[in-house]
C-alpha positions in Angstrom: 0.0 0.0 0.0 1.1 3.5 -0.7 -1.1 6.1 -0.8 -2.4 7.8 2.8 -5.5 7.3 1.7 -5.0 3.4 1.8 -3.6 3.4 5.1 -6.3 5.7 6.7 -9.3 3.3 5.3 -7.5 0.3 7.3 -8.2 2.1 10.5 -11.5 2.2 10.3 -13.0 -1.1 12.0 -10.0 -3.1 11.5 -9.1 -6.9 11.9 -6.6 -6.7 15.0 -3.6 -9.5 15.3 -1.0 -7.7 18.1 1.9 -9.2 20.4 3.9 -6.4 22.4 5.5 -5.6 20.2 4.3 -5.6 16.9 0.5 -4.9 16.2 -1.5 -5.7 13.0 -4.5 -4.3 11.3 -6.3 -5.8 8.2 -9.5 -4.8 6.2 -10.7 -6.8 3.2 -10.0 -5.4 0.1 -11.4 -5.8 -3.8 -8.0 -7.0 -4.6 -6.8 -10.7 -5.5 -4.0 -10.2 -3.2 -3.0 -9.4 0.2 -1.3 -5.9 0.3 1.1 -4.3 3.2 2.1 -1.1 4.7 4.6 -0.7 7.1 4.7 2.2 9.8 7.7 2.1 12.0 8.2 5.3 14.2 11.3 7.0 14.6 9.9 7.6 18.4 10.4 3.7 19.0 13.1 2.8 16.7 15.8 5.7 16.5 18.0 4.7 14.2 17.3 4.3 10.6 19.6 0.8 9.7 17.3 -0.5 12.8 14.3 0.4 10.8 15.1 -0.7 7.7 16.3 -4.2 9.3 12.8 -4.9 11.0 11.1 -3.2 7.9 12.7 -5.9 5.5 12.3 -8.7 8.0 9.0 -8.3 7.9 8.6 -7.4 4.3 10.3 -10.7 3.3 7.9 -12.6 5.8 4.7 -11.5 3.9 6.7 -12.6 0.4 6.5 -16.2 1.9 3.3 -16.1 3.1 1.2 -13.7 1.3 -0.3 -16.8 -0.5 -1.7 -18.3 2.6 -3.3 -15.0 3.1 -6.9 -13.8 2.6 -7.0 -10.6 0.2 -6.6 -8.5 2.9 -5.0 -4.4 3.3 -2.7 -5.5 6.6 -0.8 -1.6 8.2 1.9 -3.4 10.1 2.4 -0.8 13.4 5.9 -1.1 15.7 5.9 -0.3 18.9 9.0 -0.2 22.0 10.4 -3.8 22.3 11.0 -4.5 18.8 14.6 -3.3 18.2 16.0 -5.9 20.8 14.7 -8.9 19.4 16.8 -11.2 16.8 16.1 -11.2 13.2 14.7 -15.2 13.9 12.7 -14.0 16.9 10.9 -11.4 14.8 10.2 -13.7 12.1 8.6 -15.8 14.1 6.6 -13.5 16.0 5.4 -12.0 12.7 4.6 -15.7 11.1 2.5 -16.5 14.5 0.7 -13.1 13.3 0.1 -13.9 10.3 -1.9 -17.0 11.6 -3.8 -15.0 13.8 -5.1 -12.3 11.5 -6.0 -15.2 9.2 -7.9 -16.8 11.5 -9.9 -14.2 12.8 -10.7 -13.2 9.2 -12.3 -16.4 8.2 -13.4 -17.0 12.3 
């Protein structure tokens, strides 16, 4: 997702997956594909290689599993916590995030 436009629409009644760290929102969309925005605050992550890291961690996660997706708009949102955790960590959390927005979309 690009525009702000497409990020605003998402928080309007949004599908909620979150951990502590990491929280995801999701609406349906008349796409045939999931799509993804990332947000990650300069507040919470100061320094910009740290951003980019957990903004291509997570962008490479959705690659894998964007087919076990629903067509879904997901804003990814990070929050404090996130900049000490290993790259595995984070994939993992984001994978077990995945499973949960899934299944509260088709719950």
């Amino acid at each position: 997702m690009l525009t702000p436009a497409q990020f605003k629409s998402v928080f309007t009644k949004p599908i909620k997956a979150s951990s502590a760290e990491i929280t995801l929102l999701a609406i349906p969309n008349s796409e045939q594909h999931p799509r993804l925005g990332l947000t990650v605050a300069k507040r919470f992550v100061k320094k910009a290689h740290q951003r980019n890291r957990i903004k291509r961690i997570i962008r490479d996660n959705f690659r894998l599993h964007q087919h076990e997706l629903p067509p879904i708009d997901i804003v990814v949102l990070v929050r404090n916590g996130v900049v000490e955790m290993e790259n595995t960590d984070l994939h993992k959390l984001v994978e077990k995030l995945w499973r949960k927005l899934n299944r509260r979309y088709n719950g």
